[in-house]
NULUMPA-165984 format. One line per 2 residues: for each residue x, y, z of C-alpha. Coordinates in steps of 0.5 Angstrom, whole numbers, plus 500, padded with zeros to 3 digits. Layout:
# residues N
X:Y:Z ~ ...
# end
This chain:
# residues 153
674:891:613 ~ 668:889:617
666:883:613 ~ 674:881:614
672:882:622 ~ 665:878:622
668:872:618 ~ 673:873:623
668:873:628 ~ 664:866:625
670:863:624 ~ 672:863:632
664:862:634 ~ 665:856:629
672:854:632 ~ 669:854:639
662:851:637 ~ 667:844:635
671:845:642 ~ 665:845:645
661:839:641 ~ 667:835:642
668:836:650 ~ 661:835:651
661:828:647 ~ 667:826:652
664:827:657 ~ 658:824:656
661:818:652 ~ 665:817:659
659:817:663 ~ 655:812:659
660:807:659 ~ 661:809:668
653:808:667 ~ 653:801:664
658:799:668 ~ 655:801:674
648:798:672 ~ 652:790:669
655:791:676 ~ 649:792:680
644:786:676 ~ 650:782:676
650:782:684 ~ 643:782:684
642:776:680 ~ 644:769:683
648:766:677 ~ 654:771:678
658:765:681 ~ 665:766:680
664:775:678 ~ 670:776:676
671:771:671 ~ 665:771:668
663:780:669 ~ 668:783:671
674:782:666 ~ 669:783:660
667:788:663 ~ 674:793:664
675:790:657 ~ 669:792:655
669:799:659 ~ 677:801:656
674:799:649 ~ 669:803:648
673:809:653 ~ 679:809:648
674:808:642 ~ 671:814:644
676:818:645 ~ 679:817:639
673:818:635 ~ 672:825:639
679:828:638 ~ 679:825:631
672:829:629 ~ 674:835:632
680:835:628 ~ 677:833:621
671:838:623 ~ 675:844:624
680:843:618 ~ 676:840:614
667:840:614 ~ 666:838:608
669:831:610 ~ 664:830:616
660:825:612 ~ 666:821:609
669:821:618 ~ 663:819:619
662:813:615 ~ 671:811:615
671:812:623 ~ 664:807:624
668:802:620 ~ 674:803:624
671:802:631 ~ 668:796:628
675:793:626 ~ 678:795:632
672:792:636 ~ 672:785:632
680:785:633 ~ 678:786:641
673:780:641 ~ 678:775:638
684:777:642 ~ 680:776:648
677:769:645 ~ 684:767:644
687:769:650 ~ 681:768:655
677:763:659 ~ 673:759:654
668:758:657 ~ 665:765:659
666:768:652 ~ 658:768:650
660:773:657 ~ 664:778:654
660:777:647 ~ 654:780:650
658:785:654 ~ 662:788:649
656:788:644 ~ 652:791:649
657:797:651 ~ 658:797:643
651:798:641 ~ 650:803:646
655:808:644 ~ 653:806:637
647:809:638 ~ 650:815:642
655:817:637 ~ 649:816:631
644:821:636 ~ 650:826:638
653:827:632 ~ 646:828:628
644:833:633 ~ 650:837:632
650:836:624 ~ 642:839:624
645:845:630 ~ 651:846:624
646:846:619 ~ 641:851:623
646:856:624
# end
């Protein structure tokens, strides 16, 4: 009977361990995107070869920041999921959804180069490859911590 209510106990620290690790990568991911937004936004203003802003920053930009906001989203809701149902699976999660969101991103890239300006695509590259590195690096550091945190307890 007390071994049924301290697994019980575990369980709902477990469970509530992965809300938490979820909500935190959200909001953190969605403050990285604001961040590198704001700071694209502020050298481009401060630099004098933002011409035409819109063309060139602006659109690969809100491209760029709804991508990796949806991207992270989704990469967060779909952890919390396999890690409260399935743990064991993680390192499968881990490599499936890295290579989804590179899919997802090259699909991106060629829309926006079959539909955009032509000329400002080394733009958006360089954005869009800016944004994904960065949250690239972000999930990698956030979710090895929170492995070695799991792993600990």
């Amino acid at each position: 009977m007390r071994r049924s209510i301290n697994m019980e106990k575990e369980e709902v620290m477990r469970l509530q361990h992965i809300k938490q690790a979820g909500i935190k990568y959200k909001q953190i991911s969605l403050w990285l995107t604001a961040g590198l937004s704001l700071v694209i936004l502020i050298a481009c203003r401060i630099s004098a070869s933002c011409d035409d802003i819109l063309a060139r920053v602006v659109n690969p930009l809100v491209v760029s920041a709804i991508f990796s906001l949806v991207s992270s989203t989704a990469y967060g809701e779909a952890w919390s999921a396999i890690a409260k149902s399935s743990p064991a699976n993680l390192t499968k999660f881990y490599l499936a959804a890295s290579a989804l969101k590179m899919i997802a991103g090259a699909i991106v890239f060629l829309i926006y180069v079959l539909v955009c300006d032509k000329q400002n695509i080394l733009g958006f590259a360089a954005i869009f490859l800016l944004f994904y590195v960065v949250l690239l690096v972000f999930d990698t550091i956030y979710f090895s911590r929170v492995e070695k945190k799991r792993r600990l307890s």
